[in-house]
C-alpha positions in Angstrom: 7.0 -2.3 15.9 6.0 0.7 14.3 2.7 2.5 15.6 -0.5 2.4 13.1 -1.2 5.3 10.6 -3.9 7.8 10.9 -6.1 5.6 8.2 -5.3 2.0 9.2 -8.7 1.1 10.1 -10.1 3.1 7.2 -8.3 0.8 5.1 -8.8 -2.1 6.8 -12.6 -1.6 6.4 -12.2 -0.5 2.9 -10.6 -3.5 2.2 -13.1 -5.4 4.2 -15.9 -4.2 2.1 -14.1 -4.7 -1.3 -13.8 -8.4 -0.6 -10.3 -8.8 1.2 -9.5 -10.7 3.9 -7.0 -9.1 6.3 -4.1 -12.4 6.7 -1.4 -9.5 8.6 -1.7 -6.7 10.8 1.0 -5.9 10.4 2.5 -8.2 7.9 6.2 -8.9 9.2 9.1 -9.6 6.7 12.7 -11.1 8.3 15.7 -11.1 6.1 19.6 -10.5 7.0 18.8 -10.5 10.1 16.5 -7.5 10.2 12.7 -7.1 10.9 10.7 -5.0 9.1 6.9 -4.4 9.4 4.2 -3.4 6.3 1.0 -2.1 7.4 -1.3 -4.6 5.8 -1.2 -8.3 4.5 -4.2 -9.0 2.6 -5.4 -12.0 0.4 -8.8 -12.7 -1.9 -9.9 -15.3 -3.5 -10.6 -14.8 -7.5 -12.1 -16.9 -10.0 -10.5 -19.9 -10.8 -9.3 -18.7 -13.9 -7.3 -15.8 -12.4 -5.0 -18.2 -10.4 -6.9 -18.8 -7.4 -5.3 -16.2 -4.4 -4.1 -12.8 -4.9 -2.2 -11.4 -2.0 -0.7 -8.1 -1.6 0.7 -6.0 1.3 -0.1 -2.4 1.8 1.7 0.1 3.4 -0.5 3.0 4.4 0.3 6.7 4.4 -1.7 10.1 5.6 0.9 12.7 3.9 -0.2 14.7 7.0 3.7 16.4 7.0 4.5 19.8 6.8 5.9 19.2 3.1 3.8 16.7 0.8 7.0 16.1 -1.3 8.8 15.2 1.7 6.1 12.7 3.0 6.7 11.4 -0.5 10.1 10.9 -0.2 9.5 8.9 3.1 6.9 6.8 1.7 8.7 5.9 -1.7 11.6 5.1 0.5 10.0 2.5 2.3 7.7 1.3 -0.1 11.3 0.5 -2.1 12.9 -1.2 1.0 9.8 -3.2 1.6 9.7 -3.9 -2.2 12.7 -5.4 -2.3 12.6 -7.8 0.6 8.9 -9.1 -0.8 10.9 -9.7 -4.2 13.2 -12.0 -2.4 11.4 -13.5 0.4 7.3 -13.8 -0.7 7.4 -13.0 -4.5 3.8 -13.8 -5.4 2.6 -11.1 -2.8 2.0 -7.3 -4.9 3.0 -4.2 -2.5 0.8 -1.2 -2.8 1.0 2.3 -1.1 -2.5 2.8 0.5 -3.3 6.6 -0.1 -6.5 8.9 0.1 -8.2 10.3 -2.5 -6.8 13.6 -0.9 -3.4 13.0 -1.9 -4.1 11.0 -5.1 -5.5 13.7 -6.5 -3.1 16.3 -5.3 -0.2 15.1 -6.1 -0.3 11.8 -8.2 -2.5 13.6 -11.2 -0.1 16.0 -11.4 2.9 15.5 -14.4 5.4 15.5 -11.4 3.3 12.8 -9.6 3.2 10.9 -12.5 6.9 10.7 -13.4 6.9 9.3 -10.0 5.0 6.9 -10.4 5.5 5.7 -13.6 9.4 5.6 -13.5 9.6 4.2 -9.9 6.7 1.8 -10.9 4.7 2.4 -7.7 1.6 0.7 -7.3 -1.3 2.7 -5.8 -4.4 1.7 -3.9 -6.7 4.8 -3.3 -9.5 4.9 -0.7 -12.4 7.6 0.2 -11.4 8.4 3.8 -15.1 9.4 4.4 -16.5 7.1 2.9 -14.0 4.2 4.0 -13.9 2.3 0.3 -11.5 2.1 -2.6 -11.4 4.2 -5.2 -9.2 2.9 -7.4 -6.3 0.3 -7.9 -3.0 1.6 -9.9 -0.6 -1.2 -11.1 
């Protein structure tokens, strides 16, 4: 099992304070005979009228690397892998990349971020790291 990122905590009080409770830590996925490990499994209860449960996983990431492209390339590979096993094995579960404010703004706001995010549909939760709290949710 994978060690715990540099904001796991943040975001598990961030996430804490937004109304989620933590169902995973970390949130295992089996298929083919292969174990893999997101950061986060997370659940909330909404109004009746929005179906009851949401749940999501969240994989967190510092971008703490030499090379912030690079860190990207390592997250969106992951966040694919982990995307695809969810699709097949726990389908009503939404998987987000956790990032700070930090690197949403650095890179994400920028055209090149965008194209990235937009074309490999990536969804985005974004949290103060100070302040430990979301900032923003990007389907």
């Amino acid at each position: 099992m994978p060690g715990r990122d540099l904001y796991h905590d943040t975001v598990v009080h961030a996430l804490h304070t937004d109304g989620w409770t933590i169902t995973h830590d970390p949130l295992s996925l089996s298929y083919g005979g292969r174990d893999l490990y997101v950061d986060l499994g997370a659940e909330r209860l909404t109004l009746a009228a929005e179906k009851g449960h949401h749940k999501i996983a969240l994989e967190i990431k510092s971008f703490l690397g030499m090379s912030l492209i690079r860190d990207l390339e390592e997250a969106v590979g992951q966040y694919q892998v982990y995307r695809s096993v969810l699709a097949e094995i726990e389908a009503d579960r939404s998987l987000y990349l956790a990032v700070a404010q930090r690197v949403y703004d650095s890179l994400f706001t920028e055209r090149f971020g965008q194209l990235i995010l937009t074309s490999l549909q990536l969804r985005l939760m974004v949290f103060d790291e100070q302040r430990e709290r979301i900032v923003a949710w990007i389907p």
